[in-house]
C-alpha positions in Angstrom: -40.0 12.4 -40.7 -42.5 15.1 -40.0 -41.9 18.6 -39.4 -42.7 18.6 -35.9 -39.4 16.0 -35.1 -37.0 17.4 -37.4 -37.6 20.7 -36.1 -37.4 19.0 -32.2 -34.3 17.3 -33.4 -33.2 20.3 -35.0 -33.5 22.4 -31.7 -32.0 19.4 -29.5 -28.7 19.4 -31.5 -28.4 23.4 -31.6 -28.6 22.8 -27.7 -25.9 20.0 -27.5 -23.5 22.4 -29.8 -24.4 25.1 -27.7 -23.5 23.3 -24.4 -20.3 22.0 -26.1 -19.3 25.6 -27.2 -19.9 27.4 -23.5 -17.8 24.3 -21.6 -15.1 25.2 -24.2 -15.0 28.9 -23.7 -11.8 29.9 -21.8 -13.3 30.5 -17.7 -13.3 34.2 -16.4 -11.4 33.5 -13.7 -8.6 30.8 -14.7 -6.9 31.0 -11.3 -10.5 30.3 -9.5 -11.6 27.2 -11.8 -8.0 25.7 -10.9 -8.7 26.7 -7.2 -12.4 25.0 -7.4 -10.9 21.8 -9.6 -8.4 21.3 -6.3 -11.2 21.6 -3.8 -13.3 19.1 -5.3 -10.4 16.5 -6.1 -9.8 17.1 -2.4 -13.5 16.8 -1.1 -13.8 13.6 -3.3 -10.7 12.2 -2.1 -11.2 13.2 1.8 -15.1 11.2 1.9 -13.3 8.2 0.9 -10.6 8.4 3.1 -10.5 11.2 5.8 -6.9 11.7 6.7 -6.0 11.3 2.3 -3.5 14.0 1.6 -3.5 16.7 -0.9 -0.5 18.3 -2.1 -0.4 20.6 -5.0 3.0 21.2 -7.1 3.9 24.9 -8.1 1.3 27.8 -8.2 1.5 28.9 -4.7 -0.3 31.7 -5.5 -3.6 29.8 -5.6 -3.7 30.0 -1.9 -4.3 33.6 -1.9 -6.8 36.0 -2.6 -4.7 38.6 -4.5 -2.5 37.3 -7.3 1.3 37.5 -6.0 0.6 39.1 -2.9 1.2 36.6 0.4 -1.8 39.2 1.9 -5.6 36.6 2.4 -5.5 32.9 2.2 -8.0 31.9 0.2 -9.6 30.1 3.2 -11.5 26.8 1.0 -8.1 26.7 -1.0 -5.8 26.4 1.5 -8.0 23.9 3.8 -8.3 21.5 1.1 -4.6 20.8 1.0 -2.3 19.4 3.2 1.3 21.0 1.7 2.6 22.3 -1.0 5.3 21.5 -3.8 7.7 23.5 -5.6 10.5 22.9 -8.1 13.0 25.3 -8.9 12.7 27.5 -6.3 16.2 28.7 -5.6 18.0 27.5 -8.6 17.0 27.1 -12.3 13.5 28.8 -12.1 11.3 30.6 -14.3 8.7 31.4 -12.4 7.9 34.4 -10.1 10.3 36.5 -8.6 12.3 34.8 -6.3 10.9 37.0 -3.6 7.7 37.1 -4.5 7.3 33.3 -4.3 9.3 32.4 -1.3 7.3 35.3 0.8 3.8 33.4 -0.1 5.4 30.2 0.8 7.1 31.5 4.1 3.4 32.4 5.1 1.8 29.0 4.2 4.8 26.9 5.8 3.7 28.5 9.0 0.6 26.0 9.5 1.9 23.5 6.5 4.2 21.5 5.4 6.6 23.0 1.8 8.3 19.8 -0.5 11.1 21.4 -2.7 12.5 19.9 -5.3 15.2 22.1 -6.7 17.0 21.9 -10.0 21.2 21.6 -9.5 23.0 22.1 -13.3 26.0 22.4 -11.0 26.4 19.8 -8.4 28.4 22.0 -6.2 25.4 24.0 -5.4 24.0 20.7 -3.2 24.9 22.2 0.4 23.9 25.6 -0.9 20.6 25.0 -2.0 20.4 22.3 1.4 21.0 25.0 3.6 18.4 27.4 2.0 15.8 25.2 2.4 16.4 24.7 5.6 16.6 28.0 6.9 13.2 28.5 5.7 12.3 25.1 7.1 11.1 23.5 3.8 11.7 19.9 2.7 14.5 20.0 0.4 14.9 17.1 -2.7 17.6 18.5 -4.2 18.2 16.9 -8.2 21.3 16.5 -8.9 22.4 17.2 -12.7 22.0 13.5 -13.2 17.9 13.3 -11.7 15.8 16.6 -13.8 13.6 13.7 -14.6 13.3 12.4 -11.0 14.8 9.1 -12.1 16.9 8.5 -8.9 16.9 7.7 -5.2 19.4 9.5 -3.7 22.3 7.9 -1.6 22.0 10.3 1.1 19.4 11.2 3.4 18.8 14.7 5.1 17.8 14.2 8.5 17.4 10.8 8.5 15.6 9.2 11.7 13.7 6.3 12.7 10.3 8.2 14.2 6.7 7.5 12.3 5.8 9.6 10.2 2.2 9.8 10.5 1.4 13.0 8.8 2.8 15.2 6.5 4.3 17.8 9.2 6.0 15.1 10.7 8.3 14.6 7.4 12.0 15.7 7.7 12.7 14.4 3.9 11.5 13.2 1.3 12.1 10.9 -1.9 10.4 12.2 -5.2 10.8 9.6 -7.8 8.4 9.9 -10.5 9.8 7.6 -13.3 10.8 4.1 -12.8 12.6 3.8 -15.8 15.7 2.7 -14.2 14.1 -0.6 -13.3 13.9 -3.3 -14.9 11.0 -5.4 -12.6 8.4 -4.0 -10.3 10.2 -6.2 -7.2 13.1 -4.4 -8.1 11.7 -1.0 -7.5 9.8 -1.8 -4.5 13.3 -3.5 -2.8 15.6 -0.4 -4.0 12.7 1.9 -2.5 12.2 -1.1 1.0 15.9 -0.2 1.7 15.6 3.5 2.6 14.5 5.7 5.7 12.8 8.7 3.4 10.1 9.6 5.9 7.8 10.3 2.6 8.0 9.2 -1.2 6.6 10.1 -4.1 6.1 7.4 -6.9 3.7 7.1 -9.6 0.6 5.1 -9.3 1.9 2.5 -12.1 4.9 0.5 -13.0 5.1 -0.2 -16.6 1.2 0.6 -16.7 0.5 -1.6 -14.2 -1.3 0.0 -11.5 1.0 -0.9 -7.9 -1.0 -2.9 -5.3 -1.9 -2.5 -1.6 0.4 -5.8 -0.5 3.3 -3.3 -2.9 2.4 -0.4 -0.9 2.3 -2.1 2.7 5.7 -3.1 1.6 6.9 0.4 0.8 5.4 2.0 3.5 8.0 0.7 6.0 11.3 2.5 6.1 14.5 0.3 6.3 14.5 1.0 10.2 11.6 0.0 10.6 9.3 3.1 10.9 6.2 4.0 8.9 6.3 6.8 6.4 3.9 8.0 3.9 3.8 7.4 0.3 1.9 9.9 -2.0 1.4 9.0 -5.4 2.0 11.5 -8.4 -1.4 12.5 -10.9 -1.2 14.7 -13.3 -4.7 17.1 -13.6 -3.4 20.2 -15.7 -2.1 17.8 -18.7 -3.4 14.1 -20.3 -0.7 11.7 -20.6 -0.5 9.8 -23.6 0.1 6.9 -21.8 -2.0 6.4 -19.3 -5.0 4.2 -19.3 -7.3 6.9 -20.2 -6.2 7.9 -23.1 -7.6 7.2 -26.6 -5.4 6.5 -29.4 -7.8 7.9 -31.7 -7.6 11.4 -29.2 -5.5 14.4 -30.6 -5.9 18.2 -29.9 -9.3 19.2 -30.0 -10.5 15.7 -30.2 -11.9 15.1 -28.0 -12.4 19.1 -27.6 -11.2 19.3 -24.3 -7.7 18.4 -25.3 -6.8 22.0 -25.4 -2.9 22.3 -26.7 0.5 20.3 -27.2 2.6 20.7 -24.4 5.5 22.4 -25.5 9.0 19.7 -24.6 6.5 17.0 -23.3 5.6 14.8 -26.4 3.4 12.6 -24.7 1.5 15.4 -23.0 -1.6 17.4 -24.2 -3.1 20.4 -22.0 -6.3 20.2 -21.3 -9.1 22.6 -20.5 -9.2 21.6 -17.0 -12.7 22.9 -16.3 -14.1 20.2 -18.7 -16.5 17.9 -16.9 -15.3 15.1 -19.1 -11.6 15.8 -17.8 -13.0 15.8 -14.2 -14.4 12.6 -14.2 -11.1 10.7 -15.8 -9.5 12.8 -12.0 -11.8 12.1 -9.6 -15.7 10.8 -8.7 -16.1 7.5 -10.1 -14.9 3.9 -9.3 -12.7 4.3 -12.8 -11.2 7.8 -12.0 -7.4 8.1 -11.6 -8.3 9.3 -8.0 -10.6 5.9 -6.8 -7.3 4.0 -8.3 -4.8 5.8 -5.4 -7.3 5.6 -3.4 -7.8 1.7 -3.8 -4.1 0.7 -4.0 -3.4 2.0 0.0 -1.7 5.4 -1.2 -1.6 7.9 1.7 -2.2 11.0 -0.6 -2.2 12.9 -4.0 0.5 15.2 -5.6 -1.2 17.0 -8.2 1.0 18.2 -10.9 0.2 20.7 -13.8 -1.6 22.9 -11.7 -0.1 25.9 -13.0 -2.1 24.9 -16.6 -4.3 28.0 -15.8 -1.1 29.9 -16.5 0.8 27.3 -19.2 -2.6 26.7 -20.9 -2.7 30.5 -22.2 1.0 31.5 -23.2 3.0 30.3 -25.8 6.0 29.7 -23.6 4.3 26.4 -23.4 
């Protein structure tokens, strides 16, 4: 090899390393690159299907301009989204201030729809914690000490009614049941899911790793009385899930590099450095991102867990 191509090969790789080394750099603005990584799922999302809804869960401060202080939306923030979820708001938080939190989201329920999922360790909080969230006009999923891992469908319904619910304003309830584990078939959970009149459900894209179909979801998206309701499926953008199709069994923290830090109390979960462009494109923007697949099954929108990662990602509470 002459001198001339080492020393071209040379420079190329110092380049590469170089690249590699600013990507993995913490951003300077952690709440901003969340911000812009919700925007873009959104805009990606939204050209394949206009009326696709976005809903992030927890982090409600991303929709202003001044950390903890319900003062300026952040204007490209909040348009990109169509709601907003919460868990543990009135119960079993450990999150902002009580106050602090339910004054930003009073603000944003003004033009948008809230999804609340409280945590009950005491079951006879259930009309408490009912009646909270409706005096403040949020969607209330209230989990029982039986459901912290969203594992049931509820017996009752709050406000149940028979109108279509075409968008997500229209909702009076909602079902979040993100693990199917409770089912033993696929038919099984779409006929336990067929027989209610939850005006909006959240499931995961797959069954047993099987990605749900459009004939599943035209199925689903007909409440027991016979009105339409939306079904949004769960993604998770602020951690990789060992599980999913994605994931490399060869992959551990740092390897690939982007796999930031083991999720403290979630095995099977790795935060990642959610500014990576290599995490981006397993989300959204390509006919094999998570996003084309709930897209191409018939779901109505998104909820986008983890977002909170630019907080999680940098204490070791987590």
């Amino acid at each position: 090899m002459s001198n001339k191509n080492y020393l071209l090969i040379l420079v190329m790789s110092i380049v590469i390393e170089s690249c590699s080394k600013i990507e993995m750099k913490s951003p300077e603005n952690r709440e901003d690159s969340m911000r812009e990584f919700v925007v873009q799922i959104s805009q990606y999302a939204k050209r394949l299907k206009s009326d696709f809804i976005i809903i992030p869960q927890n982090g409600i401060e991303l929709a202003y301009t001044e950390y903890h202080s319900a003062s300026t939306f952040s204007t490209e923030f909040t348009n990109a989204i169509d709601g907003f979820g919460i868990e543990a708001l009135f119960y079993d938080s450990d999150e902002l201030p009580i106050y602090d939190r339910l004054t930003m989201l009073q603000k944003f329920s003004e033009n948008k729809q809230v999804l609340v999922s409280d945590y009950l360790s005491d079951d006879a909080l259930l009309e408490e914690v009912i009646y909270k969230n409706a005096r403040e006009g949020f969607l209330s999923f209230p989990r029982m000490s039986f459901n912290y891992d969203y594992t049931h469908i509820p017996n009752t319904i709050q406000n149940e009614n028979s109108e279509n619910i075409l968008t997500l304003n229209d909702a009076k309830n909602y079902l979040y049941l993100i693990n199917a584990s409770n089912f033993s078939t696929k038919q099984e959970l779409i006929d336990n899911l067929t027989t209610t009149n939850f005006d909006v459900i959240l499931i995961d894209l797959f069954f047993h790793g099987r990605a749900l179909t459009r004939e599943d979801l035209q199925k689903i998206k007909v409440k027991e009385n016979g009105g339409k309701r939306l079904v949004i499926s769960y993604v998770n953008i602020g951690s990789a899930e060992k599980y999913r199709y994605y994931f490399n069994n060869n992959w551990e923290v740092s390897n690939p590099h982007w796999l930031a830090k083991p999720y403290k109390g979630y095995e099977n979960e790795i935060f990642v450095k959610y500014w990576s462009n290599e995490w981006h494109s397993i989300i959204y923007g390509n006919d094999d991102s998570y996003l084309k697949k709930i897209i191409d099954a018939g779901f109505d929108g998104a909820y986008l867990d983890n977002v909170k990662s630019y907080h999680y990602l940098f204490s070791d509470e987590f």
